[in-house]
C-alpha positions as CSV (number, residue, x, y, z in Angstrom):
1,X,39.8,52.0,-1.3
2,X,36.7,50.4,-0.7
3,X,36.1,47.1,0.7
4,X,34.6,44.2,-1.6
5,X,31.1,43.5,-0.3
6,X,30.9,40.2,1.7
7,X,28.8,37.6,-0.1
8,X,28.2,34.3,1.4
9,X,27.5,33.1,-1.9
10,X,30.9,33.0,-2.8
11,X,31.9,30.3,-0.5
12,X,33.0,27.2,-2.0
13,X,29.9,24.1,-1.8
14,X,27.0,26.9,-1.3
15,X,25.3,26.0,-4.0
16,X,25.6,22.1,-3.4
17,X,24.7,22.4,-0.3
18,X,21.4,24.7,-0.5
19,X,20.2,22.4,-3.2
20,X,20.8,20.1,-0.8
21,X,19.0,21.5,2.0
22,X,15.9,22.4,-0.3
23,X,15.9,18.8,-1.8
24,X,15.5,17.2,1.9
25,X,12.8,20.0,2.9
26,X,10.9,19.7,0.1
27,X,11.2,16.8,-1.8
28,X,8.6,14.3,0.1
29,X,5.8,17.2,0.2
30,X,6.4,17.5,-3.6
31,X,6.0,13.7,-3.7
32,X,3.0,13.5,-1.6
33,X,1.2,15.8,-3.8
34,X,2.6,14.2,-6.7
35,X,1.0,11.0,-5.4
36,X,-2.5,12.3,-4.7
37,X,-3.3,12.6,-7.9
38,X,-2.5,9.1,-8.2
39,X,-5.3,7.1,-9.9
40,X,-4.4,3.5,-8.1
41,X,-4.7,1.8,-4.9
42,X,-1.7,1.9,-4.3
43,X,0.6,4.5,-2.8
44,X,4.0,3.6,-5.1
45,X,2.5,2.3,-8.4
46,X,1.5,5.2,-10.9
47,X,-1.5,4.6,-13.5
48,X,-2.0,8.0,-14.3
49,X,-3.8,11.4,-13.3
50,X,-6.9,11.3,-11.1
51,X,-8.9,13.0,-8.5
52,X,-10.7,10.1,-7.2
53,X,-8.9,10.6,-3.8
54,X,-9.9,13.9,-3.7
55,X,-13.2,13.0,-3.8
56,X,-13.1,9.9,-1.7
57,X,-12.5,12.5,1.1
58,X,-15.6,14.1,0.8
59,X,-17.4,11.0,0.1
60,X,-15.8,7.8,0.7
61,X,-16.2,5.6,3.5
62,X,-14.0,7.4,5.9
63,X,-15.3,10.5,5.1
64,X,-17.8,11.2,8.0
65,X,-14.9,10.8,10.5
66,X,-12.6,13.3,8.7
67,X,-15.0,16.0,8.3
68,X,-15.7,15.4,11.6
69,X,-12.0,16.3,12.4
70,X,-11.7,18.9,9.7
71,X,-14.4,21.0,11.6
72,X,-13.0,20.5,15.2
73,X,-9.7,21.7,14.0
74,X,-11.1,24.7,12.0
75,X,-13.0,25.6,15.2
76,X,-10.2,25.3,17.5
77,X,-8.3,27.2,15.1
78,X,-10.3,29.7,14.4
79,X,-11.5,30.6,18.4
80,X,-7.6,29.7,19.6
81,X,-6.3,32.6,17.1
82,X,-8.8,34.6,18.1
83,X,-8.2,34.6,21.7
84,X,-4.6,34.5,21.1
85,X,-3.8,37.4,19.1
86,X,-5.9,39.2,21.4
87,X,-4.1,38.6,24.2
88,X,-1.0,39.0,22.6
89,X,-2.3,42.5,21.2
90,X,-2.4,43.8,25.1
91,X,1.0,41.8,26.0
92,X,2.4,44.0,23.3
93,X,1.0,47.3,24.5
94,X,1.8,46.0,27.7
95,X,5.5,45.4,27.1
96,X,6.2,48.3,24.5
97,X,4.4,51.0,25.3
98,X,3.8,50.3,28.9
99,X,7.4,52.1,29.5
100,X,9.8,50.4,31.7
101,X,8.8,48.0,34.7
102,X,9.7,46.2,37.5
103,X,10.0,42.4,35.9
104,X,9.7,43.5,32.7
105,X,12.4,41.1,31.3
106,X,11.0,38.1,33.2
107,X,7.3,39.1,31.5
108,X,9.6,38.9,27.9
109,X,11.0,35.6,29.0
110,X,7.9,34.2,29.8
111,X,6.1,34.9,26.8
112,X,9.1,33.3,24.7
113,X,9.7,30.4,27.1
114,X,7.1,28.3,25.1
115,X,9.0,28.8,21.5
116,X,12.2,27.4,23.4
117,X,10.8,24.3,25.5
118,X,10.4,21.8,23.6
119,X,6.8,20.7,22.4
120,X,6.9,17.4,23.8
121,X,7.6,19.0,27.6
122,X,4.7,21.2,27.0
123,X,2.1,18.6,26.0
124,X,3.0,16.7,29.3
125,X,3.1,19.3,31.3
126,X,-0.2,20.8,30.0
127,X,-1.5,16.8,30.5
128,X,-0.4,16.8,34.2
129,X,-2.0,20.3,34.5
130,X,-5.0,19.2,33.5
131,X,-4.7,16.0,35.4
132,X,-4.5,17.7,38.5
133,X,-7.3,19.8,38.6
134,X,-9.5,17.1,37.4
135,X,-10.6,18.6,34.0
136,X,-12.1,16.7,31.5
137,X,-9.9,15.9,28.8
138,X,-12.0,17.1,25.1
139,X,-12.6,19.4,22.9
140,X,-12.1,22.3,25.9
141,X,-8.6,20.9,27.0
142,X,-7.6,21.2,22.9
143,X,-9.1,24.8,23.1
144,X,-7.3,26.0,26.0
145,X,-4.0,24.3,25.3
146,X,-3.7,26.0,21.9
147,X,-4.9,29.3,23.0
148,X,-1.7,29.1,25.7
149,X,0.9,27.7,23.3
150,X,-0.5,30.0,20.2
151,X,0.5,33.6,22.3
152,X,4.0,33.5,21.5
153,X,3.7,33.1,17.9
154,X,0.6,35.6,17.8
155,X,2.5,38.4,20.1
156,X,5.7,37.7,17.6
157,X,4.6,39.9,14.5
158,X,2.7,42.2,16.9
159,X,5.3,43.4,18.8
160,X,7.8,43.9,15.8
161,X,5.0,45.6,14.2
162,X,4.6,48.3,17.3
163,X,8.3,48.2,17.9
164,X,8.4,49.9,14.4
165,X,5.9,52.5,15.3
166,X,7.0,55.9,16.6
167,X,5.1,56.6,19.9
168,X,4.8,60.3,18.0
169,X,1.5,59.2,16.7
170,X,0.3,58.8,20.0
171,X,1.7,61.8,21.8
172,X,0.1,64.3,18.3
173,X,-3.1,62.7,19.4
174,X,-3.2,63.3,22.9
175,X,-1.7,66.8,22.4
176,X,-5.0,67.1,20.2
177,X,-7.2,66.6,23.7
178,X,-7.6,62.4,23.0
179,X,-7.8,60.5,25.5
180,X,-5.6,57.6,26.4
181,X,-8.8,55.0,24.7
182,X,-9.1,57.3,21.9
183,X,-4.9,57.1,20.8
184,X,-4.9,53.3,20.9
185,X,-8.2,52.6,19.3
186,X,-8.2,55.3,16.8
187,X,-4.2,55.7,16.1
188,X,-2.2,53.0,17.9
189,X,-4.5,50.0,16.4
190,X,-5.0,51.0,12.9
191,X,-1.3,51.0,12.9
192,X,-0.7,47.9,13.9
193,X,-3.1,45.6,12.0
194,X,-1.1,44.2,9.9
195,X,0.7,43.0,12.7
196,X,-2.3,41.8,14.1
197,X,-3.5,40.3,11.2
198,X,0.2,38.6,11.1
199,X,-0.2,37.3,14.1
200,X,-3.9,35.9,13.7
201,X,-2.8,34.1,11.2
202,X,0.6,32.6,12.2
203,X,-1.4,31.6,15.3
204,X,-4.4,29.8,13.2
205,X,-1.9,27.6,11.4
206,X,0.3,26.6,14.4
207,X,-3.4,25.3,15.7
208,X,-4.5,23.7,13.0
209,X,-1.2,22.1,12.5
210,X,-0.4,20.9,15.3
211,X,-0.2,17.6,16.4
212,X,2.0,16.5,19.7
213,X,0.2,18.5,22.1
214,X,-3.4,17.7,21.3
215,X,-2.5,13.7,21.1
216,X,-1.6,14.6,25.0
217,X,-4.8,16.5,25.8
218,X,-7.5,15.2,23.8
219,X,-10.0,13.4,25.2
220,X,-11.8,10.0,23.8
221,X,-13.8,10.4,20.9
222,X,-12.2,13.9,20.0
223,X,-10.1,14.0,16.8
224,X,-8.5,17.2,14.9
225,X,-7.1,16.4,11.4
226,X,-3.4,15.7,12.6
227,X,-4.6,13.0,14.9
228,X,-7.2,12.1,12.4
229,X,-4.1,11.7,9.7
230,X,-2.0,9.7,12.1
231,X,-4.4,7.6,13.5
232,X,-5.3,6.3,9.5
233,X,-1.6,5.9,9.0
234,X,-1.5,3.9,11.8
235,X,-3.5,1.4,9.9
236,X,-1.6,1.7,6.5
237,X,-1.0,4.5,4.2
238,X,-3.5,5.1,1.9
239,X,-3.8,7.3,-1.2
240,X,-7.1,9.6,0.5
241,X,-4.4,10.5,3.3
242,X,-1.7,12.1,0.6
243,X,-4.9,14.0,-0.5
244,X,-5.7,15.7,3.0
245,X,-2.0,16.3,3.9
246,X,-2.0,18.1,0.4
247,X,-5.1,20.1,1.1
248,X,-4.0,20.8,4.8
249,X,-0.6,21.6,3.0
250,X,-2.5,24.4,0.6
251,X,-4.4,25.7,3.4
252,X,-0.8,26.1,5.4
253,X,1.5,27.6,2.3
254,X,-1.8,30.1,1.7
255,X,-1.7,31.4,5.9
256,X,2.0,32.1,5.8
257,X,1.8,33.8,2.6
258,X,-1.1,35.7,3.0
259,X,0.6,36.5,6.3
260,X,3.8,37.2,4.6
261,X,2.3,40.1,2.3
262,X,0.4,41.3,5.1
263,X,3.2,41.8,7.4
264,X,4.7,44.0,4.2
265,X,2.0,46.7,4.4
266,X,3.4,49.8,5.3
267,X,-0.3,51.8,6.7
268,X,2.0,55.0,8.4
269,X,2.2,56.9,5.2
């Protein structure tokens, strides 16, 4: 006789309770973007649909300062990936196909050690680090901060991606007279760009998302769009700021699903 399939779905309160869960997650994004489209002052009174906000980002008073940010964040974001997924790429090939090591497992742990500390310990750390060897704190300190705490989540999707890949690939082409170069570049890599491009992408996001750390490292003068955000709170909520969190919002949900699909493809067939 077989055995009834274990569902957790049949618990009792499962459905309460993920309702629950998904009300408390998502329920003020939904109302922040709600309220963006807000055609008052005010960030509580409705009068009706508008994309004045919208446009007051791009053109209102404040606007100077938050394309300002928008383009230091991008930047960062952009070069911090970059670096990041690279490095992660050869930490990969390092760690999986670099055969077993002395230190190996304290190589894993250090990679991972910055998804387990938490974020506030980094940015001090990073702060006294910086502090100590008398750098500058600006747009460089930003940069190099996010390039070190992006590797993790770049080297995540990369290494699951070459986990997956049978090392035959490899050994066909070197039994064809390639050279070492030629089986990574020409077999190894093709394989794994969707992990790559996984990675680039989780690793953009975290940048451009990211607030704690770069409050700690920035310098005077130097803004990305989180700080941006909270330094306008600061001074009272108003309705442009639900209309950047919802475009930084779009720009986030787009990254992890384009990432999502990406990390689907199946290019070994």
């Amino acid at each position: 006789m077989m055995a009834r399939k274990y569902s957790i779905k049949h618990l009792p309160g499962f459905l309460p309770i993920t309702i629950l869960c998904l009300v408390v997650l998502y329920a003020p994004l939904l109302v922040v973007t709600v309220y963006s489209f807000n055609d008052s002052n005010s960030i509580t009174i409705w009068e009706g649909v508008s994309l004045r906000w919208y446009a007051d980002v791009f053109t209102g008073p404040e606007s100077a300062k938050f394309k300002e940010a928008a383009w230091n964040s991008f930047t960062i974001a952009i070069i911090a990936a970059t670096c990041a997924t690279t490095i992660a790429t050869l930490a990969a090939t390092g760690m999986i196909r670099g055969g077993r090591f002395r230190l190996r497992t304290v190589s894993f742990g250090l990679i991972s050690l910055p998804l387990m500390v938490p974020e506030i310990v980094t940015a001090v750390a990073t702060l006294i680090f910086f502090n100590s060897i008398g750098f500058t704190r600006g747009y460089m300190t930003i940069l190099l901060a996010h390039i070190a705490f992006c590797i993790p989540f770049a080297y995540m999707p990369i290494a699951a991606r070459m986990s997956g890949i049978e090392d035959s690939y490899e050994q066909a082409a070197l039994d064809l007279y390639a050279s070492k170069y030629q089986a990574f570049t020409k077999i190894l890599l093709p394989l794994m760009m969707p992990g790559i491009i996984s990675g680039f992408l989780l690793a953009f996001i975290i940048s451009l998302d990211d607030f704690i750390i770069t409050n700690f490292v920035k310098g005077a003068g130097v803004e990305t769009l989180p700080t941006a955000i909270f330094g306008a709170v600061k001074q009272g909520i108003k309705p442009n700021i639900m209309a950047i969190s919802t475009m930084l919002l779009a720009v986030s949900i787009l990254m992890v699903t384009i990432s999502y699909f990406v990390s689907k493809t199946d290019n070994t067939k």
